[in-house]
C-alpha positions, 0 to 999 in steps of 0.5 A, a space after each residue: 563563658 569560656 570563650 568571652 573575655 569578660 572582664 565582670 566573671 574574672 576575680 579582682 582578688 586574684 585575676 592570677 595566681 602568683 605562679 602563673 604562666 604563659 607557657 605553663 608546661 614548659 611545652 616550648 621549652 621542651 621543643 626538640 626542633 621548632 614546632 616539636 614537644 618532646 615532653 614524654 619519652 614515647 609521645 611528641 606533640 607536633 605543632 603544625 600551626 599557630 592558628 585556631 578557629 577558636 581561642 579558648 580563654 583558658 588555652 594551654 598554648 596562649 603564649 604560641 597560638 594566635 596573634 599578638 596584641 597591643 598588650 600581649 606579644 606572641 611566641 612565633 613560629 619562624 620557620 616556613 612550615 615546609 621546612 618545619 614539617 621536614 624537621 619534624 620528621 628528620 627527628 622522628 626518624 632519628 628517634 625511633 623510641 618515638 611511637 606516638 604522634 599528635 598532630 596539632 597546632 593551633 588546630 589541625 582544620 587550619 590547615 590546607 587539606 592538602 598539606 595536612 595529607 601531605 604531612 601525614 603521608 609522610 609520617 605514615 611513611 616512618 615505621 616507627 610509628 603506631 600512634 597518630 591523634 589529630 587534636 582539633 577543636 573545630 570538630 565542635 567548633 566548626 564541625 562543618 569543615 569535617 562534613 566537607 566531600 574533600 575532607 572526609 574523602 581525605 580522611 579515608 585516603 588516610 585512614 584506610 593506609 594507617 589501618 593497612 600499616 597496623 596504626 592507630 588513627 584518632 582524632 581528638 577534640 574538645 568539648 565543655 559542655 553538654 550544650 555544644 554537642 550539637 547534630 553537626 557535631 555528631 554528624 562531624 563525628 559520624 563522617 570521620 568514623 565511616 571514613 575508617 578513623 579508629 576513635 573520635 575521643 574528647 580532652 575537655 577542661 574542668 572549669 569552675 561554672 561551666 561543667 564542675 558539677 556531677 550532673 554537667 559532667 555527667 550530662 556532657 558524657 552522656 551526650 558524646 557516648 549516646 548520641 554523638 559516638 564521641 569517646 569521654 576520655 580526658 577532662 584536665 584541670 585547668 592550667 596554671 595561666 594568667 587570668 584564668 583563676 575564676 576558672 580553675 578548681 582545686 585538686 580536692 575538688 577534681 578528686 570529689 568530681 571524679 568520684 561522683 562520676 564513678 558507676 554511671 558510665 561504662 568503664 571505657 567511657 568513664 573519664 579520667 580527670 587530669 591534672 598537667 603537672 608542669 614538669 611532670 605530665 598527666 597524672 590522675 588527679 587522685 595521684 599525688 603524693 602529698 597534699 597541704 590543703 590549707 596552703 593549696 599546695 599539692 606534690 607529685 613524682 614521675 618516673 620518666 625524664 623530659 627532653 631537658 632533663 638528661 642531666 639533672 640527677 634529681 629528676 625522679 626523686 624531686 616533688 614537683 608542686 601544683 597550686 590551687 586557686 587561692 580564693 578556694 582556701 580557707 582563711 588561713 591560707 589566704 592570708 599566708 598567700 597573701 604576706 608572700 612577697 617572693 616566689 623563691 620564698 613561697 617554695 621555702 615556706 611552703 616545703 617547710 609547712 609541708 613538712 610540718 603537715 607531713 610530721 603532724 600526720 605521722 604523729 597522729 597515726 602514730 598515736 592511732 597505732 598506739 591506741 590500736 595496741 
């Protein structure tokens, strides 16, 4: 359901939301050398390759992995990957601020082991670095290349070095459903771990029809945390790209799922679900700091700036909006979704209904107060 572009599950309504985007977190935009996001003050993501064994429909880096179509030009990767991976790590040497690493792409299994190795020797080499998570999906999608005697023999090279030099090796996947967590998954997950990986976890995408119930989300986490030794650490909303809107939930709705998730799981094995906030991060769903539901727009604060954020004074004290899909509002706000004409001036009216929303509450616990007295 998540993986086939078929064109009878996507809404004719709203195919995409008007603020959909390719590059939806401004992740390239970010990028301190080709290949390098620098999106948080202590954490980068290293994009190693633009490949993957599979192409999720709902993919974060459409804009970068994957090969360009008749209809869709793709972002490239321009540099030789030698000459990227040196910059990389130039960079990460001249910023020891920098203590966590998640080498990614594209998908990690895509490259040669020994160029994989290679690179991970040498980000072992720098001492700054305490963090080191390989995101691959083809721990689910292609579990047989984690069973392979050179990968898993490679893997131990690695991960008895890191342990040695007191870093956290991970890997990260991504897993949807409770129906993918096959026995070669878990064996997949089984190899890494004997090899001396320190945790197997998953960062897996809430999406309406596939787990955006309690009991699938709850089935899948059990699965991972019983039988397959796979850690239920993260599930994201779904990004703000086009054509994905069949898939994407509201906030309100991620807020009653992870509600409804809560007591059933040991606390380390209960996942958070996250909404990617362009601009501003990870951020657990009930962290907002106002919420229109008519309008389906919600507001959230951080407290760090990006990499391209050193000058703008308002970083810390600006709002920075997320929509939800259009077709989950009432009819009200469909309709005023439907008479905007401009972006510009969907950000006016919606900072101005939101204020309207914000003095209508305050007056209401005014008057509660008032009552109370």
């Amino acid at each position: 359901r998540y993986m086939l572009p078929v064109a009878s599950d996507r809404r004719t309504d709203w195919p995409s939301h008007p603020f959909a985007a390719r590059d939806s977190l401004h992740e390239h935009d970010m990028w301190a050398v080709e290949g390098l996001t620098h999106r948080y003050p202590t954490k980068v993501l290293a994009e190693l390759l633009s490949t993957c064994p599979q192409y999720c429909g709902h993919c974060t880096r459409m804009d970068l992995v994957g090969n360009s179509t008749p209809t869709v030009d793709k972002r490239r990767l321009s540099l030789k990957p030698v000459d990227r991976q040196s910059a990389i790590l130039d960079y990460l040497r001249e910023h020891p601020g920098v203590r966590d690493v998640v080498v990614s792409g594209g998908d990690v299994a895509n490259l040669p082991w020994k160029h994989l190795e290679s690179f991970l020797d040498r980000l072992l080499d720098i001492e700054t670095i305490r963090d080191v998570r390989l995101a691959t999906k083809a721990l689910m999608g292609l579990p047989q290349h984690w069973l392979q005697d050179e990968i898993v023999e490679g893997m131990g090279r690695v991960a008895k070095r890191a342990a040695g030099q007191g870093v956290n090796l991970a890997i990260h996947t991504h897993i949807n459903h409770v129906n993918s967590v096959t026995p070669a998954v878990a064996a997949a997950a089984a190899a890494m771990l004997d090899a001396g990986v320190r945790d197997v976890r998953n960062q897996g995408v809430l999406m309406r029809g596939v787990n955006d119930t309690p009991e699938a989300l709850l089935d899948l986490c059990f699965a991972m945390q019983g039988e397959a030794n796979i850690l239920p650490y993260y599930f994201y909303m779904c990004d703000m790209i086009p054509n994905a809107e069949h898939w994407r939930t509201s906030v309100a709705q991620a807020q009653d799922l992870q509600t409804a998730i809560m007591g059933y799981l040991p606390g380390y094995a209960t996942p958070r679900i996250i909404c990617d906030v362009p601009m501003v991060g990870k951020r657990w769903v009930h962290q907002l700091s106002e919420y229109d539901r008519e309008l389906g727009i919600s507001y959230w604060t951080k407290n760090y700036r990006t990499s391209i954020e050193a000058e703008d004074p308002d970083a810390l004290t600006r709002r920075y909006p997320f929509y939800d899909p259009i077709d989950t509002l009432p009819k009200a706000g469909q309709e005023w979704w439907r008479n905007m004409k401009s972006p510009e001036r969907v950000r006016a009216d919606g900072d101005e209904a939101a204020a309207r929303s914000r003095e209508a509450s305050e007056r209401q616990a005014s008057s509660s107060a008032d009552a109370g007295a």
